[in-house]
VOMARMAR-248719 format. One line per 5 residues: their letters; for each residue x, y, z of N, C-alpha, C. Coordinates in pm, 1 decimal, always signed. Example, Ala and Ser with C-alpha at 12.3 -4.5 7.8 and 13.67 -1.06 7.14 Angstrom:
as> +1319.0:-569.0:+780.0:+1230.0:-450.0:+780.0:+1320.0:-330.0:+780.0  +1285.0:-225.0:+708.0:+1367.0:-106.0:+714.0:+1290.0:+3.0:+787.0
This chain:
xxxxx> -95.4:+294.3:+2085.1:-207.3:+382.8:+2101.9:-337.0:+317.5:+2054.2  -336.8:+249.5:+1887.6:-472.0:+183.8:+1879.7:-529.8:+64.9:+1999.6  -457.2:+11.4:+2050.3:-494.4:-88.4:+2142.7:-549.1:-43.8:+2322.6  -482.5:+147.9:+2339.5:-551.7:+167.2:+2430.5:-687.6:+192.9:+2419.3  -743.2:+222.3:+2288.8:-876.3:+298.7:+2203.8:-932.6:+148.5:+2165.2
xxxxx> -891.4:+34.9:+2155.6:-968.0:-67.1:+2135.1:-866.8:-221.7:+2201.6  -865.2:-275.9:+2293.1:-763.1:-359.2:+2292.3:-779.7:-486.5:+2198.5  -906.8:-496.6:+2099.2:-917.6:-619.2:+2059.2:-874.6:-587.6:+1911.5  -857.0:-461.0:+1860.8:-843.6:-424.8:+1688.0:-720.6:-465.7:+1665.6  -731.6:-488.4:+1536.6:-579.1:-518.4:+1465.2:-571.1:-456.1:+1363.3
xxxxx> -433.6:-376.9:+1335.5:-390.2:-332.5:+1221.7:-304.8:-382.9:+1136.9  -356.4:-384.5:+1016.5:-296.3:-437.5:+884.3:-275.1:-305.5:+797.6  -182.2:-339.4:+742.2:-70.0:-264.4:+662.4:-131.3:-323.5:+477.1  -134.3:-219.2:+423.2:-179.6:-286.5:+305.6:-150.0:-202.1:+189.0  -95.3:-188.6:+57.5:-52.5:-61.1:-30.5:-26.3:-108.9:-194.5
xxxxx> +7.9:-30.9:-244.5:+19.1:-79.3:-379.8:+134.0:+67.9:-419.6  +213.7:+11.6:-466.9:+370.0:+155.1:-512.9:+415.7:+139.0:-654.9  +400.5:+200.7:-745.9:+431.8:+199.3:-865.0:+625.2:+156.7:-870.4  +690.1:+239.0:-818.3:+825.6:+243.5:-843.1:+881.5:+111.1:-791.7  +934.8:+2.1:-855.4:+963.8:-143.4:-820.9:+1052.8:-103.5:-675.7
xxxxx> +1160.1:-30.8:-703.0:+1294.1:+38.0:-548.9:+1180.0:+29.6:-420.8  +1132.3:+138.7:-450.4:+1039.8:+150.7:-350.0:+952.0:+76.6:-267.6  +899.6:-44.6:-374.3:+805.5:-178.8:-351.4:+909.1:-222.5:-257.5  +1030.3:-270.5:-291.7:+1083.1:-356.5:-241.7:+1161.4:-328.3:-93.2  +1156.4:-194.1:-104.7:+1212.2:-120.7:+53.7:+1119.9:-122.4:+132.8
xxxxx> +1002.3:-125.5:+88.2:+835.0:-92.3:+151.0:+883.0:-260.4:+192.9  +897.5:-388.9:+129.8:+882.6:-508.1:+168.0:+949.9:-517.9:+253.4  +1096.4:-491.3:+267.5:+1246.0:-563.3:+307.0:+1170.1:-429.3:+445.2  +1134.9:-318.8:+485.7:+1125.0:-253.8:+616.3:+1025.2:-357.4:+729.2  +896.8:-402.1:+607.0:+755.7:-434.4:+662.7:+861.6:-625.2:+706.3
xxxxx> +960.1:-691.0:+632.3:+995.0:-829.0:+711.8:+1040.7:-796.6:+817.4  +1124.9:-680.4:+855.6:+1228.5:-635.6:+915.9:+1113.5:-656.1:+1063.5  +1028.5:-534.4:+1044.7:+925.4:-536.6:+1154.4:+842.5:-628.6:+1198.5  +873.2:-800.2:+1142.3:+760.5:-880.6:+1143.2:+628.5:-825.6:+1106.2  +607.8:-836.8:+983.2:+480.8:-796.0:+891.0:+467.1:-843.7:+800.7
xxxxx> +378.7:-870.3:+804.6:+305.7:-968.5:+636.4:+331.6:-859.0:+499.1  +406.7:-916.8:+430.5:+421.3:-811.9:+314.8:+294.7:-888.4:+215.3  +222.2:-968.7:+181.1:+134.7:-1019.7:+57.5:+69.4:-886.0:+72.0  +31.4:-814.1:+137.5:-84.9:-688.5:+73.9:+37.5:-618.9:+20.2  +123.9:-582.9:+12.3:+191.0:-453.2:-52.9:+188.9:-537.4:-230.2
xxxxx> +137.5:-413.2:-308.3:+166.8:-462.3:-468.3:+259.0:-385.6:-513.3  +286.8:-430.9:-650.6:+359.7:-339.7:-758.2:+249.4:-321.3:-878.1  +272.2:-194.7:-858.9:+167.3:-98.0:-988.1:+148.3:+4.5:-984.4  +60.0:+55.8:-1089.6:+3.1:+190.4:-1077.0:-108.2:+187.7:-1036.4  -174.1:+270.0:-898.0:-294.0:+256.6:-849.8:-421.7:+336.8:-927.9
xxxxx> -364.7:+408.4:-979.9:-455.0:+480.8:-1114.1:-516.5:+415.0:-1246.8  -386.2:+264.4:-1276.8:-472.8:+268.3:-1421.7:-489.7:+74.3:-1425.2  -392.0:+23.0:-1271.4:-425.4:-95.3:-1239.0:-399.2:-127.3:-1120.2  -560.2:-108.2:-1039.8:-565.2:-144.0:-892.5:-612.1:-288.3:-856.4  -481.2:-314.1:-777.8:-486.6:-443.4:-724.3:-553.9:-441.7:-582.3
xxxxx> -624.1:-426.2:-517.5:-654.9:-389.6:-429.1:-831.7:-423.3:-377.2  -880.0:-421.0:-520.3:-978.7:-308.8:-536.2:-1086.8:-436.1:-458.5  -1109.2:-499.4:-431.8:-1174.2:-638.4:-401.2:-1179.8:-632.2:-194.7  -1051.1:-549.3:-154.0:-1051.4:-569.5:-78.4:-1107.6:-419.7:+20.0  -1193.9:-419.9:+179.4:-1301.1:-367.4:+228.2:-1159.4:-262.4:+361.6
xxxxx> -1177.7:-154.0:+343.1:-1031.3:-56.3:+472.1:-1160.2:+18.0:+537.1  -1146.6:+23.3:+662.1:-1233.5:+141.3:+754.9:-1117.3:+225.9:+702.7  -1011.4:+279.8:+766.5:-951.5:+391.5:+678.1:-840.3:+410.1:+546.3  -817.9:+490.4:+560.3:-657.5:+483.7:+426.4:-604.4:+628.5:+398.7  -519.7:+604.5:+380.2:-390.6:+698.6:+357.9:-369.9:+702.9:+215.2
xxxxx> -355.6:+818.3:+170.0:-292.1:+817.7:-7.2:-203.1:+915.8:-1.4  -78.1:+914.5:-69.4:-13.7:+1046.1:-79.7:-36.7:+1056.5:-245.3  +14.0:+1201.6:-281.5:+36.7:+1225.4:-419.4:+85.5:+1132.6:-508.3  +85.6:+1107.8:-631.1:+217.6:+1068.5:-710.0:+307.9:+1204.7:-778.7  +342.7:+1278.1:-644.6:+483.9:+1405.2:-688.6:+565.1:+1311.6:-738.8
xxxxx> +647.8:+1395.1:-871.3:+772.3:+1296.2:-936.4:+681.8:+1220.7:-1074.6  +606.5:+1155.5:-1064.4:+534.4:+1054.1:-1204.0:+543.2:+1160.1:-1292.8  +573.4:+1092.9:-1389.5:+578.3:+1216.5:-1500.2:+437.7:+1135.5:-1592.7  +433.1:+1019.1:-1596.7:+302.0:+962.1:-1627.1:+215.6:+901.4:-1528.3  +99.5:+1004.7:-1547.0:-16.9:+948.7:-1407.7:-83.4:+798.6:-1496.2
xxxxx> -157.5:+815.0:-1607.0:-243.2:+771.5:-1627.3:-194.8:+661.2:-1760.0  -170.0:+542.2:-1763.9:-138.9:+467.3:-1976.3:-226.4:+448.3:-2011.7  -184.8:+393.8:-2111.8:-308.2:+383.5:-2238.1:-383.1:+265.7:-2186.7  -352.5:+182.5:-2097.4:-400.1:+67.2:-2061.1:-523.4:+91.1:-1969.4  -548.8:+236.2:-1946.5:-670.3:+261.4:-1789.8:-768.7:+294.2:-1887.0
C-alpha cells in the first residue's frame, strides 16, 4: 500500500523494548522477514532512549501495560 501512495518511499522499522524475550523475538521475526534489525534496542524508552539522535515522519508507541517500574533512579 505505501508504494501505491508513493512508489519511491521506503520504510524502516525502528524500536527500542525494555523486556530482553521480547527484543529478541522482535529481532529473530524482523531476520526472518529480511530486515535490518541494528535499529531495534534493548531498554527502557522512558529513562534511557537510544534513539533519540535519530529524525521519524511518523511513530507508533504502545503503553508499557505489565511494567511494574516505569521510571529508575537512573532518569
Amino acid at each position: 500500500m505505501l508504494h501505491e501512495l508513493n512508489d519511491k518511499a521506503a520504510l524502516s522499522a525502528f524500536g527500542q523494548e525494555l523486556n530482553p524475550r521480547s527484543n529478541a523475538i522482535c529481532k529473530a521475526d524482523m531476520l526472518i522477514k529480511g530486515q535490518k534489525v541494528d535499529n531495534i534496542k534493548l531498554g527502557n524508552t522512558l529513562s534511557n532512549v537510544q534513539l533519540r539522535a535519530d529524525m521519524f515522519d511518523y511513530m507508533l508507541s504502545n503503553m508499557p501495560f505489565g511494567c511494574t517500574t516505569l521510571i529508575t533512579d537512573s532518569a
